[in-house]
N, CA, C and O atoms as a MOPAC input file, in Angstrom:
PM7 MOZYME 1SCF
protein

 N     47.59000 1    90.30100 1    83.92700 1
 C     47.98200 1    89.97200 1    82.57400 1
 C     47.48300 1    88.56400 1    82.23700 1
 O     46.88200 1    87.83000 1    83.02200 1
 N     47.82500 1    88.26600 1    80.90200 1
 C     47.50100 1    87.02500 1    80.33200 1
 C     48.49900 1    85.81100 1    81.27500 1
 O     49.71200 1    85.99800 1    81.36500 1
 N     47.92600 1    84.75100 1    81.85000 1
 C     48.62400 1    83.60600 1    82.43600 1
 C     48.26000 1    82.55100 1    81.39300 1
 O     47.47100 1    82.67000 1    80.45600 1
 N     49.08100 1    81.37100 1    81.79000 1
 C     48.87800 1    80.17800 1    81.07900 1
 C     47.65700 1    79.63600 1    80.19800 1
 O     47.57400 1    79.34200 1    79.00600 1
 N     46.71200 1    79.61900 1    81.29300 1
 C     45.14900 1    79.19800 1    81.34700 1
 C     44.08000 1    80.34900 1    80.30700 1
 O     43.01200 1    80.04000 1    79.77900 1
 N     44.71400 1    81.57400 1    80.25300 1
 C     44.38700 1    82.34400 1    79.05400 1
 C     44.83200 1    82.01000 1    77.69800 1
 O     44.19600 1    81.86200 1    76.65400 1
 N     45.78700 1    81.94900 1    77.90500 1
 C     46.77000 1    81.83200 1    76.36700 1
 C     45.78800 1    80.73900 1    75.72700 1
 O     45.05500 1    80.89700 1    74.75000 1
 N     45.97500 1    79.44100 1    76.62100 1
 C     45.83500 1    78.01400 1    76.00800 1
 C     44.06400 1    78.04800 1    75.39100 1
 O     43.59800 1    77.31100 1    74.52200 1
 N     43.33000 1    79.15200 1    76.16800 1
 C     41.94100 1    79.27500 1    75.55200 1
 C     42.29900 1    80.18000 1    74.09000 1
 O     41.57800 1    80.00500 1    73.10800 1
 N     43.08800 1    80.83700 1    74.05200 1
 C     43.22600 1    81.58400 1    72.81200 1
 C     43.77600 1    80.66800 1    71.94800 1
 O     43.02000 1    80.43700 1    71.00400 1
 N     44.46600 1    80.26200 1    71.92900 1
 C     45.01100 1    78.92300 1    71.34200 1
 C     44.17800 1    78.23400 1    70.58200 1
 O     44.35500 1    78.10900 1    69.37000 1
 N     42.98200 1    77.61400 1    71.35800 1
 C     42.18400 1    76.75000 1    71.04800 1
 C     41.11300 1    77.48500 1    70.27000 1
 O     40.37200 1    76.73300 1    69.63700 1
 N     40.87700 1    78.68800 1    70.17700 1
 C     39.73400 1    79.23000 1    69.24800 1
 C     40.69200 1    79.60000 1    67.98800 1
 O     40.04400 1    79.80100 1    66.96000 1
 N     42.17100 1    79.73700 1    67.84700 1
 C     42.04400 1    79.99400 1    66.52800 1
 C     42.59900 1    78.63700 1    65.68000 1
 O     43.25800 1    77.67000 1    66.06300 1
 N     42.05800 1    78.98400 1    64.40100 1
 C     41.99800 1    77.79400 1    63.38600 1
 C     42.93900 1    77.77900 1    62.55700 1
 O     43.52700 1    78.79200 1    62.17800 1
 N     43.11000 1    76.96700 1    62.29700 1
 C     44.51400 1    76.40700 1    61.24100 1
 C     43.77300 1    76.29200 1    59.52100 1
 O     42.60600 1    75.95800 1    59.31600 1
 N     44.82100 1    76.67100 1    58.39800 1
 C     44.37100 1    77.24000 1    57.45200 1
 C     43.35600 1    75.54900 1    56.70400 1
 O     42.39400 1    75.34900 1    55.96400 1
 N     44.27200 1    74.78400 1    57.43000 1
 C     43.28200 1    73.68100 1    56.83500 1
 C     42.29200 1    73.01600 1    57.35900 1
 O     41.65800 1    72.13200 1    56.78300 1
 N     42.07500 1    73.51100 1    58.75200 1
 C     41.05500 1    73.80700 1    59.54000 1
 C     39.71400 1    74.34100 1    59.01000 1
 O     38.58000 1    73.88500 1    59.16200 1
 N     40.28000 1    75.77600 1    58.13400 1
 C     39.53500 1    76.62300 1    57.24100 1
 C     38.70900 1    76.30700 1    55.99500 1
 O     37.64100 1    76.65600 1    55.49100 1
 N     39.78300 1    75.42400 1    55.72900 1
 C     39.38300 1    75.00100 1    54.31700 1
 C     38.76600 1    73.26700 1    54.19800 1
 O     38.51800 1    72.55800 1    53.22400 1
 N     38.68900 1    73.06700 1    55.48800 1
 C     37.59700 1    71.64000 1    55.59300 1
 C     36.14500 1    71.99900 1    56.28500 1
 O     35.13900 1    71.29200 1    56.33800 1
 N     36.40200 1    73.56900 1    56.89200 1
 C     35.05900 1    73.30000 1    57.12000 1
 C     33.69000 1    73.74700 1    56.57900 1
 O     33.42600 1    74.86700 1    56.14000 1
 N     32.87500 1    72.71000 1    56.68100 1
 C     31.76600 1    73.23800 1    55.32300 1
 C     30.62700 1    74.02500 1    56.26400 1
 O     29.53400 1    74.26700 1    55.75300 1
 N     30.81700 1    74.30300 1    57.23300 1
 C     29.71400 1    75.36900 1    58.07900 1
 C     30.40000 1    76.20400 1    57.76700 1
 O     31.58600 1    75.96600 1    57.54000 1
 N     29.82500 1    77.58600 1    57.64200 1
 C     29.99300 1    78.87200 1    57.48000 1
 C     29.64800 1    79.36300 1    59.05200 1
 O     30.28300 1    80.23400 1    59.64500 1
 N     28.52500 1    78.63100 1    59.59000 1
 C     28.28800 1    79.40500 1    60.86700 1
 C     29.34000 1    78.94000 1    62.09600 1
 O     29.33000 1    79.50800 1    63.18900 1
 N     30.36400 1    77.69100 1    61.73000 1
 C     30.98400 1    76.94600 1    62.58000 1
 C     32.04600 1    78.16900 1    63.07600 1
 O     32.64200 1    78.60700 1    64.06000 1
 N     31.81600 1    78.38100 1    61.61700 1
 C     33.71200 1    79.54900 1    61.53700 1
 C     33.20300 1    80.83400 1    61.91200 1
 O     34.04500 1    81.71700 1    61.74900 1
 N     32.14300 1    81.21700 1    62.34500 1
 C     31.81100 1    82.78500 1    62.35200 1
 C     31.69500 1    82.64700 1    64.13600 1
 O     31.94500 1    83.56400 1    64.91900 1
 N     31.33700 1    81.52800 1    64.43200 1
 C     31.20900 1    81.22200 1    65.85500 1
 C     32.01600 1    81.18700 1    66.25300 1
 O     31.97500 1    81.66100 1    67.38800 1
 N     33.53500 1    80.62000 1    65.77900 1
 C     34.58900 1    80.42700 1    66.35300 1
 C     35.16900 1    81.78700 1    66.02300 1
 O     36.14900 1    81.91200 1    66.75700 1
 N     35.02800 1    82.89400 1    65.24800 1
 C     35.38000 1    84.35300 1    65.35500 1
 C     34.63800 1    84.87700 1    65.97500 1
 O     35.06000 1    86.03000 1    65.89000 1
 N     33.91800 1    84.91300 1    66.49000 1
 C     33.01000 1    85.43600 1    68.05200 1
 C     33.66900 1    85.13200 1    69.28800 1
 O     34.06500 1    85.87600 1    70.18500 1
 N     33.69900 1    84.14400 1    69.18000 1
 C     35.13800 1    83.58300 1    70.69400 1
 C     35.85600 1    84.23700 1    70.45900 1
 O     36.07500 1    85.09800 1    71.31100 1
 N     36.67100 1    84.27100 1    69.19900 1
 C     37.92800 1    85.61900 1    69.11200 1
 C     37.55200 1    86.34000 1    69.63800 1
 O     37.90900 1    86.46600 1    70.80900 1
 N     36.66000 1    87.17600 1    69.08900 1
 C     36.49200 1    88.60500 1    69.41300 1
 C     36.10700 1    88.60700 1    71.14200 1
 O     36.35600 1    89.53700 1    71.90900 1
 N     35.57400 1    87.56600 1    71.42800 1
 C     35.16500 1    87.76300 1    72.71500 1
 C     36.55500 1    87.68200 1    74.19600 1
 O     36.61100 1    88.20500 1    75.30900 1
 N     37.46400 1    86.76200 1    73.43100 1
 C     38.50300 1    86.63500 1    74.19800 1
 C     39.18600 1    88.00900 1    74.15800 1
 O     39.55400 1    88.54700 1    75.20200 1
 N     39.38600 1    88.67300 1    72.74900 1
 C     40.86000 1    89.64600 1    72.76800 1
 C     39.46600 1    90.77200 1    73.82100 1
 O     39.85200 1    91.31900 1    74.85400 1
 N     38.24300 1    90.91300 1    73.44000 1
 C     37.51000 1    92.04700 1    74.02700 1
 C     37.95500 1    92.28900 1    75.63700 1
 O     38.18600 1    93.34300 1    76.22900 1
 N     37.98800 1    90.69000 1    76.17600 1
 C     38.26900 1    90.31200 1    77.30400 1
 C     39.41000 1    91.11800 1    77.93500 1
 O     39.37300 1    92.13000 1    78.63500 1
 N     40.76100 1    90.14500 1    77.34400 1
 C     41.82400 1    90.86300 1    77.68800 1
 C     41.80300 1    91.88800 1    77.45300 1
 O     42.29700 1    92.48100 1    78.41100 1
 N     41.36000 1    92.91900 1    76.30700 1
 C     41.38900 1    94.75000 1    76.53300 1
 C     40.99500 1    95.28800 1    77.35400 1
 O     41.54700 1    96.30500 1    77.77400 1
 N     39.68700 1    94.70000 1    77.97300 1
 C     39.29500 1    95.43600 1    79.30400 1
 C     40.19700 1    94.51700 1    80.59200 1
 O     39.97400 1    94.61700 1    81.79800 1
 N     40.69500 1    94.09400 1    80.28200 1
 C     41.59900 1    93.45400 1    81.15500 1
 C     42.58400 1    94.80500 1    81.44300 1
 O     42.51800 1    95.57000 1    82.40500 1
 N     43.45500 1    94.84500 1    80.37000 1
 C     44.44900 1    95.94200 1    80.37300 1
 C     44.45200 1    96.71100 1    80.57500 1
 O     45.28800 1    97.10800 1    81.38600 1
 N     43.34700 1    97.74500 1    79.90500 1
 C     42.64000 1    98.95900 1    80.30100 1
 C     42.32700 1    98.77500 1    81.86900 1
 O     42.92800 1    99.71600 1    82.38700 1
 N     41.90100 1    98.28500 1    82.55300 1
 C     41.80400 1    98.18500 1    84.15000 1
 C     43.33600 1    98.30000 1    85.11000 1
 O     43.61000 1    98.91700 1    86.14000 1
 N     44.20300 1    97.30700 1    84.13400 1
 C     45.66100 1    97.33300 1    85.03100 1
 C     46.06800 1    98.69400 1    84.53300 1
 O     46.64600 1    99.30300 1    85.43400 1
 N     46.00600 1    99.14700 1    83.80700 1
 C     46.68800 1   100.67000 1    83.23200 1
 C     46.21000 1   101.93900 1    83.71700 1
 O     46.90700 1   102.93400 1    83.91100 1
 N     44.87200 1   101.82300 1    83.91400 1
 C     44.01000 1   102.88200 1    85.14700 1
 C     44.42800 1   102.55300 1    86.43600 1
 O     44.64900 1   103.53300 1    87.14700 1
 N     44.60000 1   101.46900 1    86.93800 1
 C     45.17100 1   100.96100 1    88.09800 1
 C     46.38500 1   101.47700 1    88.64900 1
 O     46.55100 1   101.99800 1    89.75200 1
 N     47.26200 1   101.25200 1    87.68300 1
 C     48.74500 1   102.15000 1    87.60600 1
 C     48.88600 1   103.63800 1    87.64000 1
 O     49.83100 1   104.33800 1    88.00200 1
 N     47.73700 1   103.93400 1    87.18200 1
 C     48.07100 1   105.41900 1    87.13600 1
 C     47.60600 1   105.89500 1    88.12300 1
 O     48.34900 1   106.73600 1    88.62900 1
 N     46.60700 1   105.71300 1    88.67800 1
 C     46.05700 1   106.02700 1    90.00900 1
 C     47.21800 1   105.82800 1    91.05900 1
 O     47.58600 1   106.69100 1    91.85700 1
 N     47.69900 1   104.65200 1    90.94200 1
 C     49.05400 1   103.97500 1    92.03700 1
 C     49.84000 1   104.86100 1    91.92300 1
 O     50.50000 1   105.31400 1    92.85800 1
 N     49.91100 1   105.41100 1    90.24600 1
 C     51.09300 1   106.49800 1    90.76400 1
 C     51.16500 1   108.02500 1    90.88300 1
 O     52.22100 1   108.60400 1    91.13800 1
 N     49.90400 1   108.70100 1    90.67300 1
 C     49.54200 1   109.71700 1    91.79100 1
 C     49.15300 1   109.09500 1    93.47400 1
 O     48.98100 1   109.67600 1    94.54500 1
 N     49.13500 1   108.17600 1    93.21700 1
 C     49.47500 1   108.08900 1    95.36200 1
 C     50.52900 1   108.28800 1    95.83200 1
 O     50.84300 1   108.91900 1    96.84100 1
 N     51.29200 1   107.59400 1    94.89500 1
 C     52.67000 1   107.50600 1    95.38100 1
 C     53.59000 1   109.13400 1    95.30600 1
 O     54.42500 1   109.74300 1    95.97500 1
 N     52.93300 1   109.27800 1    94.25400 1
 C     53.60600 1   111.24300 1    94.50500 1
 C     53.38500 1   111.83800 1    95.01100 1
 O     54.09600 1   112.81900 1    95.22700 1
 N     51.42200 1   111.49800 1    95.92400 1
 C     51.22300 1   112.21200 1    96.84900 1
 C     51.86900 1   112.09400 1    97.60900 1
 O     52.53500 1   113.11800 1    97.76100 1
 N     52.22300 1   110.96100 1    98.61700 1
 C     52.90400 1   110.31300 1    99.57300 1
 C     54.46600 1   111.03100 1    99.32100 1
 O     55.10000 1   111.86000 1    99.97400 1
 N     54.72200 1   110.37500 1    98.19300 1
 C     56.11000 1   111.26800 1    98.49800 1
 C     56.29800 1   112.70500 1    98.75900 1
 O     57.17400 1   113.15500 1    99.49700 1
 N     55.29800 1   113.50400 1    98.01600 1
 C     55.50200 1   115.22300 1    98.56700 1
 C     54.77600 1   115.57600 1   100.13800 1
 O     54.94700 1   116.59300 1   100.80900 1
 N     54.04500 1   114.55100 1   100.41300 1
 C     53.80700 1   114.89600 1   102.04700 1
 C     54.95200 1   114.21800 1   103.06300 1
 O     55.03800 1   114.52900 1   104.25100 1
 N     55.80900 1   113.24800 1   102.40700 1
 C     56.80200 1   113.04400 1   103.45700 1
 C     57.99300 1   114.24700 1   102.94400 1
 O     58.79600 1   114.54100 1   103.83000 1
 N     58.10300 1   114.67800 1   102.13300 1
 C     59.12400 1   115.66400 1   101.73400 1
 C     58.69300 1   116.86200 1   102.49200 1
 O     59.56200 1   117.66300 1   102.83700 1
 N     57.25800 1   117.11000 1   102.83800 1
 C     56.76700 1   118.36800 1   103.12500 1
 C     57.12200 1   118.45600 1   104.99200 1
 O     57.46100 1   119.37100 1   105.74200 1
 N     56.73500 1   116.53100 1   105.23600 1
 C     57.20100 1   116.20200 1   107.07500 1
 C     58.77000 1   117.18000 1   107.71800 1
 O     59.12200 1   118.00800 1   108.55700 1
 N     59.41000 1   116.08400 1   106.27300 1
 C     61.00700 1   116.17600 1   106.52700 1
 C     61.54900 1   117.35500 1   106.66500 1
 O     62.63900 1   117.55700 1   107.20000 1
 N     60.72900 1   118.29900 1   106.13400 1
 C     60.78800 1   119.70300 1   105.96300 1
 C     60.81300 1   120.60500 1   107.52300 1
 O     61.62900 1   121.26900 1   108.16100 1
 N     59.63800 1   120.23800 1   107.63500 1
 C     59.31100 1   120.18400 1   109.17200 1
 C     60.03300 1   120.18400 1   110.11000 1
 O     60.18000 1   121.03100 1   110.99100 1
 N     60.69400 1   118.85200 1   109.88800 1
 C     61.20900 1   118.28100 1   111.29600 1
 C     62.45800 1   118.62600 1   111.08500 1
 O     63.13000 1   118.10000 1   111.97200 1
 N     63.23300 1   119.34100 1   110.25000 1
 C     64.61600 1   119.66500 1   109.78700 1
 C     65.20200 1   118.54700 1   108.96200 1
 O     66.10500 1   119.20300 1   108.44300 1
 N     65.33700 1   117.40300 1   108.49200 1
 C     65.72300 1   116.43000 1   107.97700 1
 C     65.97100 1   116.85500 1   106.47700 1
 O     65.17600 1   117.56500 1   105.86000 1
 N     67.31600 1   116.28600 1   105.86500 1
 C     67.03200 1   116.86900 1   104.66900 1
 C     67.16300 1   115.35000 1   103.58600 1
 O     67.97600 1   114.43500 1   103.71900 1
 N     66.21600 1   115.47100 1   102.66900 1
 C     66.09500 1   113.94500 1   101.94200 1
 C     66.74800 1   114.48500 1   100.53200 1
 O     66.43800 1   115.52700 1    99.95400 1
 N     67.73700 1   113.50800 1   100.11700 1
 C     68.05400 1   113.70300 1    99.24100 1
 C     66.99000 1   113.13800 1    98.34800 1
 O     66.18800 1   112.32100 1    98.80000 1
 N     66.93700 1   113.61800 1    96.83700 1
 C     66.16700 1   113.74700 1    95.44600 1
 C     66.64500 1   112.77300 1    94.59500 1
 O     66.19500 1   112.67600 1    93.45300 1

């Protein structure tokens, strides 16, 4: 996820309305919405990675659990649900 050291870069690319309205580049401000876009792009594939991550984690974990349910089975043991 987003830590400190992220935030404070997001922070710093966006502009304040009078920020907006002093500056006389047009390309200053389109540059500094490119960093936007480049930061949030960032963190989405950020997320999208932890969220595939998770889901994978949790078909392991169901595998795992129905092969120890399948052991316990086995060996006579009975696991409660």
């Amino acid at each position: 996820m987003l830590d400190d050291k992220d935030i404070q870069k997001l922070i710093e690319v966006f502009a304040t309305r009078d920020e907006v309205a002093t500056k006389q580049d047009i390309e200053e401000l389109k540059k500094d919405f490119s960093n936007l876009q480049t930061s949030v792009d960032s963190y989405a594939k950020k997320a999208d990675t932890y969220f595939q991550e998770m889901v994978m984690l949790a078909h392991k974990v169901d595998k795992l659990e129905k092969w120890i349910h399948q052991i316990a089975e086995k060996v006579g043991i009975k696991l409660e649900q």
